[in-house]
TIVO-2410 file (N, C-alpha, C; in nm, 3 decimals):
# residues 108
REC num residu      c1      c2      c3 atome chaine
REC   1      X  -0.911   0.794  -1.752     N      A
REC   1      X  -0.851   0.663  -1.741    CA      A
REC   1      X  -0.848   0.617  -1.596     C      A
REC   2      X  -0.828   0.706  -1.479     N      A
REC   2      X  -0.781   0.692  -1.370    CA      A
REC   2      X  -0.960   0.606  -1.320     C      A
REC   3      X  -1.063   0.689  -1.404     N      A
REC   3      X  -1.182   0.627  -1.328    CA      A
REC   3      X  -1.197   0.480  -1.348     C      A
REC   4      X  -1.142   0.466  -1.455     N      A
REC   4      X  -1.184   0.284  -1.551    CA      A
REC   4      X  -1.114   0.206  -1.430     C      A
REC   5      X  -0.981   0.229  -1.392     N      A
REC   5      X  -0.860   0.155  -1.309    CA      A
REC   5      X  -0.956   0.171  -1.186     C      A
REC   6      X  -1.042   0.269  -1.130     N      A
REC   6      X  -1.095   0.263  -1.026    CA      A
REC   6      X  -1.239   0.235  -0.991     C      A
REC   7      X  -1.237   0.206  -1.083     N      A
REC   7      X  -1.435   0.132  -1.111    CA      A
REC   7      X  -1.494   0.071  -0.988     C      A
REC   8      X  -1.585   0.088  -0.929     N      A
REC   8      X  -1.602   0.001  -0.804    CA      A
REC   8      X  -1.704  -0.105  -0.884     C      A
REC   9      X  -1.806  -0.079  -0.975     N      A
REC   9      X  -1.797  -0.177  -1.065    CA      A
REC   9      X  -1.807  -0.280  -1.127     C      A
REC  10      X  -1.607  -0.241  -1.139     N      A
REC  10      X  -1.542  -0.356  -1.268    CA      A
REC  10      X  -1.512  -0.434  -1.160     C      A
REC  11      X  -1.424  -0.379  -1.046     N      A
REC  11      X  -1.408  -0.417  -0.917    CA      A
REC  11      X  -1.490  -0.539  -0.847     C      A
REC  12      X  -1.609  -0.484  -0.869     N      A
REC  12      X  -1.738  -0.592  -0.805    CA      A
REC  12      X  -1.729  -0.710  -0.931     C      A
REC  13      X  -1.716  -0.670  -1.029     N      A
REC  13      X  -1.764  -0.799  -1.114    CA      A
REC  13      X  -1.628  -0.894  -1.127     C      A
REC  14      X  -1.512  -0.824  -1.097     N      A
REC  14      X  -1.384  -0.918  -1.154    CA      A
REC  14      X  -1.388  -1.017  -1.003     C      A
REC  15      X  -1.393  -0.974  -0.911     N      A
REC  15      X  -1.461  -1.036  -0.800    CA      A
REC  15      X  -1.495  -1.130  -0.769     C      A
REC  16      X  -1.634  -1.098  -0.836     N      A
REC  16      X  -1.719  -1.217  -0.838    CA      A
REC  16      X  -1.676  -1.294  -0.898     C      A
REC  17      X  -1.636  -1.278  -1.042     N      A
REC  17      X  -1.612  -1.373  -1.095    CA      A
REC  17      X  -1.496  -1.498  -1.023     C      A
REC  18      X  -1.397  -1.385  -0.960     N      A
REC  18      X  -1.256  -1.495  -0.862    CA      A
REC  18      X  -1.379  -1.589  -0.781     C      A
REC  19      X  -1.432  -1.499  -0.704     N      A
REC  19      X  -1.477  -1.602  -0.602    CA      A
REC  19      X  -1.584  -1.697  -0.671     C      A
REC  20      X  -1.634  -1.678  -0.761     N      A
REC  20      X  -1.716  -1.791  -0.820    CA      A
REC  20      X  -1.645  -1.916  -0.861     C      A
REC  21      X  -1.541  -1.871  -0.949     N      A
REC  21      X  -1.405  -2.003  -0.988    CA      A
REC  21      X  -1.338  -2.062  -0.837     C      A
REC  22      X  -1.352  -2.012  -0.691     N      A
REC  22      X  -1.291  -2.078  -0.662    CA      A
REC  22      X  -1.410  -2.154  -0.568     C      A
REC  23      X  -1.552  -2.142  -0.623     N      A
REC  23      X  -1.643  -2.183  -0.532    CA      A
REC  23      X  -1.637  -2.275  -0.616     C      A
REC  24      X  -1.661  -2.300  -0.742     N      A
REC  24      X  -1.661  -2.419  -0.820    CA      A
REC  24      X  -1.489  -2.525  -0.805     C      A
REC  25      X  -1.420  -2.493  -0.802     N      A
REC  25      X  -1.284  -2.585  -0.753    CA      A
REC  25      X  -1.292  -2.649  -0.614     C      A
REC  26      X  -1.423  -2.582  -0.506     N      A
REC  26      X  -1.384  -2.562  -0.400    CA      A
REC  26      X  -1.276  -2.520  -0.319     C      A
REC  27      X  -1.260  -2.418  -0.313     N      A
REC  27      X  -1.112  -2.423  -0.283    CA      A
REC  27      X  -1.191  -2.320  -0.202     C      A
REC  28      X  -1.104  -2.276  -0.059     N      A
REC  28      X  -1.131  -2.141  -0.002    CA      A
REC  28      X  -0.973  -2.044   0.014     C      A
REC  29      X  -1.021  -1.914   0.120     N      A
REC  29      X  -0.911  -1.867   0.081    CA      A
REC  29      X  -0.767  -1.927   0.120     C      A
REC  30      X  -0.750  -2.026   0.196     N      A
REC  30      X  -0.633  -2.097   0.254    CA      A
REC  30      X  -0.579  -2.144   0.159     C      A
REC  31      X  -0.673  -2.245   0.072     N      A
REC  31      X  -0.602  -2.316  -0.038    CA      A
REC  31      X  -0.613  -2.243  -0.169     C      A
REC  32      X  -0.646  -2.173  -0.192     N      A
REC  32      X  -0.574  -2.036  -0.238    CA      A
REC  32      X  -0.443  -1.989  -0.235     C      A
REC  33      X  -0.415  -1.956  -0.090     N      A
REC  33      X  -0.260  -1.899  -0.057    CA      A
REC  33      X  -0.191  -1.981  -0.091     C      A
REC  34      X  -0.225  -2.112  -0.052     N      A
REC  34      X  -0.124  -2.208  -0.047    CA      A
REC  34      X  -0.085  -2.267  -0.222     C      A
REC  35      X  -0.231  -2.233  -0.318     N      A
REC  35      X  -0.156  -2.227  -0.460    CA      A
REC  35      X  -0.084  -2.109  -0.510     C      A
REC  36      X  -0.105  -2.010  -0.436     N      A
REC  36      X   0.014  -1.910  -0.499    CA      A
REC  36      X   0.102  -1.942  -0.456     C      A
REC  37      X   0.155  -1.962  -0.344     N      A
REC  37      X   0.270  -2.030  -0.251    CA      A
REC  37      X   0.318  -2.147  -0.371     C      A
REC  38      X   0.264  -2.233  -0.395     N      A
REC  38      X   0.299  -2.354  -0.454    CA      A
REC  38      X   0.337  -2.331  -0.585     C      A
REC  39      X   0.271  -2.266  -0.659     N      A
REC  39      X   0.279  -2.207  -0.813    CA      A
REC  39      X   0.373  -2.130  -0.866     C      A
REC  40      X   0.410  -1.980  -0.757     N      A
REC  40      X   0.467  -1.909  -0.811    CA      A
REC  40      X   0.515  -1.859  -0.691     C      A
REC  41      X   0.542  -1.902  -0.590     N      A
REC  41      X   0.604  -1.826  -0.481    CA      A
REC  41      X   0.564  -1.746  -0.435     C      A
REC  42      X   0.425  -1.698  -0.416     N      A
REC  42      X   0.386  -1.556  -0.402    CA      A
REC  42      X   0.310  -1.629  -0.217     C      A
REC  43      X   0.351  -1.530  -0.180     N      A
REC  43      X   0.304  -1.540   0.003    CA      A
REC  43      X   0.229  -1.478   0.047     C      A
REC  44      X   0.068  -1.527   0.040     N      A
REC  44      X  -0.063  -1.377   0.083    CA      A
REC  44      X  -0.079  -1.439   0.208     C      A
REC  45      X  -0.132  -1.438   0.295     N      A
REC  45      X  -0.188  -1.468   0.408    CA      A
REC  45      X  -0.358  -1.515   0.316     C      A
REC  46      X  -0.387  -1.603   0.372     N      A
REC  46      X  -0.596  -1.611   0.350    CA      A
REC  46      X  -0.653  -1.511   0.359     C      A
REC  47      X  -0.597  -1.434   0.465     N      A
REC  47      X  -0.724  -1.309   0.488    CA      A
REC  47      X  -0.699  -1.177   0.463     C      A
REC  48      X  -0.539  -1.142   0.411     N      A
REC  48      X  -0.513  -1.063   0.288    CA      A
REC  48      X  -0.574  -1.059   0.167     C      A
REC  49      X  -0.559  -1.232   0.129     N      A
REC  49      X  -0.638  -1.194  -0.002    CA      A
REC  49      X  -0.826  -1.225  -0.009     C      A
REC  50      X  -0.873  -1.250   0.089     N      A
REC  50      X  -0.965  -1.223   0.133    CA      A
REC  50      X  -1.048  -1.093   0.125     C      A
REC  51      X  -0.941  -1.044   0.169     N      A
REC  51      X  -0.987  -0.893   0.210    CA      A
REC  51      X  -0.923  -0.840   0.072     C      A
REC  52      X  -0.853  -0.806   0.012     N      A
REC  52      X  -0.798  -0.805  -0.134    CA      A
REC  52      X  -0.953  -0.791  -0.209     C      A
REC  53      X  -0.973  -0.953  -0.228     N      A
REC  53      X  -1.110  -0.978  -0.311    CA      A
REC  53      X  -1.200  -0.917  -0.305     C      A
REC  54      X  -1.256  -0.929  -0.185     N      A
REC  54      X  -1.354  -0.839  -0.121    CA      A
REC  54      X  -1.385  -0.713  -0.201     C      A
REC  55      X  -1.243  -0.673  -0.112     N      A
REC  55      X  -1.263  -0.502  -0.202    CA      A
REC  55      X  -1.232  -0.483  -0.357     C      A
REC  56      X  -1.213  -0.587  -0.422     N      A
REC  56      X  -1.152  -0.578  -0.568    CA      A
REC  56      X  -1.045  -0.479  -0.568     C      A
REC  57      X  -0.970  -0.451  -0.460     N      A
REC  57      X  -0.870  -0.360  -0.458    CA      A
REC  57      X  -0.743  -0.465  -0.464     C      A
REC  58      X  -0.658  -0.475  -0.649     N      A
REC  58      X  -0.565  -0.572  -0.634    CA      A
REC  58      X  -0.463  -0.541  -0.754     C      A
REC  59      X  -0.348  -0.506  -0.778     N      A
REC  59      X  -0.290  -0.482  -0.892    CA      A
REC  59      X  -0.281  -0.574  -0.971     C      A
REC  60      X  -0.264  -0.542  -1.119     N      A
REC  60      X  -0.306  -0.626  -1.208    CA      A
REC  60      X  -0.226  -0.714  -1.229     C      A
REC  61      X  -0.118  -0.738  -1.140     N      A
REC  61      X  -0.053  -0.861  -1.189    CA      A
REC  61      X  -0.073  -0.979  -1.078     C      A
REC  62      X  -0.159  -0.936  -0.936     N      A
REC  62      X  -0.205  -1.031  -0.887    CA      A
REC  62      X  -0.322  -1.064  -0.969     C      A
REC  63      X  -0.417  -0.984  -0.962     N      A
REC  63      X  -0.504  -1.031  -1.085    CA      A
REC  63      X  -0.517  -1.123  -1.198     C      A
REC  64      X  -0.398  -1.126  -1.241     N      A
REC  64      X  -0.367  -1.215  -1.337    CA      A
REC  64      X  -0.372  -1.316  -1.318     C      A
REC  65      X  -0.206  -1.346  -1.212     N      A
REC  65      X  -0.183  -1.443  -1.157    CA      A
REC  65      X  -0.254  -1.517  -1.129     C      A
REC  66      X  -0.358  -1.467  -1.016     N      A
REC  66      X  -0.531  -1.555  -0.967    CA      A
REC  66      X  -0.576  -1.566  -1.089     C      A
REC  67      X  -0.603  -1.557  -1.195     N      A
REC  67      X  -0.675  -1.606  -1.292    CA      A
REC  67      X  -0.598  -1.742  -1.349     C      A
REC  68      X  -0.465  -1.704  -1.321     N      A
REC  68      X  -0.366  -1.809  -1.425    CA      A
REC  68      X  -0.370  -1.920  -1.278     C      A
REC  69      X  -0.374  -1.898  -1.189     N      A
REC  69      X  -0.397  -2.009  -1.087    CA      A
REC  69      X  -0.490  -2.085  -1.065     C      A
REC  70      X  -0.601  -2.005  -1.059     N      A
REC  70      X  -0.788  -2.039  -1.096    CA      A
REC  70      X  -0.806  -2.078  -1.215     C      A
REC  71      X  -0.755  -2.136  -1.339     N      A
REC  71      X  -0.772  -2.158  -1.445    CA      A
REC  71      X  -0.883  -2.099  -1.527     C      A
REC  72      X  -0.876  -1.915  -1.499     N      A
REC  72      X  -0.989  -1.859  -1.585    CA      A
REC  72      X  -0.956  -1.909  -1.739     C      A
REC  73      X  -1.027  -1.871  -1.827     N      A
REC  73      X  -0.993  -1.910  -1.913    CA      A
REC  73      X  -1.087  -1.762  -2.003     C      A
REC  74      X  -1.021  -1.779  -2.125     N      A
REC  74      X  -1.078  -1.617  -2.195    CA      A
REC  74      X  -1.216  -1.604  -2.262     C      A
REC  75      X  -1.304  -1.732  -2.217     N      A
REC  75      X  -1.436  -1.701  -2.223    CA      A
REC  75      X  -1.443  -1.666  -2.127     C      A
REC  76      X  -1.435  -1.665  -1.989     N      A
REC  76      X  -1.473  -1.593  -1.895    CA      A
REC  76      X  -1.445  -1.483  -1.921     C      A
REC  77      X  -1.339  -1.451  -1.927     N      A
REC  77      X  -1.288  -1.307  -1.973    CA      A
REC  77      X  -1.357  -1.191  -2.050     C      A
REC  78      X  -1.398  -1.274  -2.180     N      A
REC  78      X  -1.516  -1.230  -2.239    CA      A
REC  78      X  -1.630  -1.232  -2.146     C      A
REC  79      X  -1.675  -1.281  -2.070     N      A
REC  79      X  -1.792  -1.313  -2.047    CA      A
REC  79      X  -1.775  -1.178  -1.944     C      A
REC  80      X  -1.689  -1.120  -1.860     N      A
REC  80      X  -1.694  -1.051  -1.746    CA      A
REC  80      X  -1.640  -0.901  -1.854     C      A
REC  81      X  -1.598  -0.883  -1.984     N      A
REC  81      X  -1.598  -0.794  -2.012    CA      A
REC  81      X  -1.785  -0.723  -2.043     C      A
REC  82      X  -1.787  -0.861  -2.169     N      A
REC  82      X  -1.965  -0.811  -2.174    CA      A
REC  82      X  -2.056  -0.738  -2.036     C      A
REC  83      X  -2.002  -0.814  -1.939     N      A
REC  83      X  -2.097  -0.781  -1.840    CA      A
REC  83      X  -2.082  -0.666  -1.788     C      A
REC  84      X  -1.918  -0.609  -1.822     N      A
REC  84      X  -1.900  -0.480  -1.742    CA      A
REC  84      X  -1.927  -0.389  -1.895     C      A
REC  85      X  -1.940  -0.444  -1.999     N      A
REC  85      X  -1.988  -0.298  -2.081    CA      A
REC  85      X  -2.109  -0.279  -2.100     C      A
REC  86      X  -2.192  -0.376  -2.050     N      A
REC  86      X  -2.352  -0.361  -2.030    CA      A
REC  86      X  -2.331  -0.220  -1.903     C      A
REC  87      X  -2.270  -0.248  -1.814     N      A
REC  87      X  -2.308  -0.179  -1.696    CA      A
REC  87      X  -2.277  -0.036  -1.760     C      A
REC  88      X  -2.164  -0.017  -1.795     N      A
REC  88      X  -2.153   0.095  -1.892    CA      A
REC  88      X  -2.209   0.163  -1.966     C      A
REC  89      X  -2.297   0.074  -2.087     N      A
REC  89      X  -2.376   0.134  -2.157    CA      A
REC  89      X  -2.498   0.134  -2.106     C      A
REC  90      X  -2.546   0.081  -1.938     N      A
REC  90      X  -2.688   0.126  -1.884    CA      A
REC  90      X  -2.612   0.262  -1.808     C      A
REC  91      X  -2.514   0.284  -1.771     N      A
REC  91      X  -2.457   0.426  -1.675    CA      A
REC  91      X  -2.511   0.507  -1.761     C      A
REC  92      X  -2.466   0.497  -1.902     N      A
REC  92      X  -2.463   0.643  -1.963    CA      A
REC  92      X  -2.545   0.631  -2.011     C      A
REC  93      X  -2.662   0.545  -2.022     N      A
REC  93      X  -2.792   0.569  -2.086    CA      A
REC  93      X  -2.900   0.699  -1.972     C      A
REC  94      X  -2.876   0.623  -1.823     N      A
REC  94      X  -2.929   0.691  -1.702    CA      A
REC  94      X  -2.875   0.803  -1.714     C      A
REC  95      X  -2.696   0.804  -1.743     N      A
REC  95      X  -2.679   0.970  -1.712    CA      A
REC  95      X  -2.757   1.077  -1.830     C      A
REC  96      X  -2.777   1.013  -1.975     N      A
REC  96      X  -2.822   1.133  -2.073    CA      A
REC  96      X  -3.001   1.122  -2.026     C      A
REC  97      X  -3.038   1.057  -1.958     N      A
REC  97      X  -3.153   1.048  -1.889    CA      A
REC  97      X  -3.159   1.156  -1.776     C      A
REC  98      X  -3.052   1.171  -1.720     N      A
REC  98      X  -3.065   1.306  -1.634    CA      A
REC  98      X  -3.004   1.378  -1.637     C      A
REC  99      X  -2.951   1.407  -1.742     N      A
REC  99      X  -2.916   1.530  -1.828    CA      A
REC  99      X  -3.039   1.607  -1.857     C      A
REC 100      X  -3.107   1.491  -1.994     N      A
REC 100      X  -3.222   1.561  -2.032    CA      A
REC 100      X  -3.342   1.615  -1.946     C      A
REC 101      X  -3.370   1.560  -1.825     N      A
REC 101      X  -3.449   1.613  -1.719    CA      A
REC 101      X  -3.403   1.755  -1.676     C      A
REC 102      X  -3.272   1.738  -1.614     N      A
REC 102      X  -3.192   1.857  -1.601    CA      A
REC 102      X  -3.202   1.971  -1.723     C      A
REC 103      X  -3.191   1.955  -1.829     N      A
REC 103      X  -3.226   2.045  -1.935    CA      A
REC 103      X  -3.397   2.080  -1.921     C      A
REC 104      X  -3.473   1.962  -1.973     N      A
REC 104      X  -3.576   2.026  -1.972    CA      A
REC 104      X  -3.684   2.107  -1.850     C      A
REC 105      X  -3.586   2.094  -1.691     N      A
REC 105      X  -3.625   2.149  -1.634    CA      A
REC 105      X  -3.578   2.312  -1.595     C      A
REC 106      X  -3.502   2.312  -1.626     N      A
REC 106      X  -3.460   2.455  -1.644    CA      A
REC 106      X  -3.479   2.558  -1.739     C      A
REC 107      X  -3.604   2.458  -1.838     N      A
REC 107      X  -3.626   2.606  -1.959    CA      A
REC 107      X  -3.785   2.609  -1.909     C      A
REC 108      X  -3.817   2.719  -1.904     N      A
REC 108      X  -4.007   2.786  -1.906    CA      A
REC 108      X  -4.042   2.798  -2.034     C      A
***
């Protein structure tokens, strides 16, 4: 479980997806802060959550929040799950891919 929560990733794609919604609003990270500020009281600095995004390093209830601020909506949601269980089901396709190498190189 601890790996799913630490996905670098899911990380990269939930990401993208923030910064894509706020490239389409235009908004950057200032007016950003200033809608959490405005919305819900929450006080990031720009380049906290900047750097936040960046790294997709963010607990899930900022997470949220930026979605409920960014007006994701749950096709996106869907849309960024699909994308992260593709990545998933190409991981473990590669890993039984080098498994089986790994097996068949170790028998004569």
């Amino acid at each position: 479980m601890s790996q799913f929560l630490n996905d670098p990733e899911l990380q990269r794609i939930l990401s993208t997806f923030i910064v894509g919604r706020m490239k389409e609003l235009g908004w950057d990270y200032k007016r950003l802060s200033a809608e959490l500020q405005n919305q819900y009281g929450i006080e990031q600095s720009p380049g906290n959550l900047k750097s936040k995004i960046y790294r997709g390093n963010f607990k899930g209830t900022l997470l949220l929040i930026l979605y409920w601020v960014l007006g994701i909506d749950q096709h996106t949601m869907n849309r960024a799950r699909a994308i992260y269980q593709q990545t998933l089901d190409k991981n473990r396709a590669n890993q039984r891919k080098t498994d089986n190498r790994t097996d068949d190189s170790g028998s004569c």
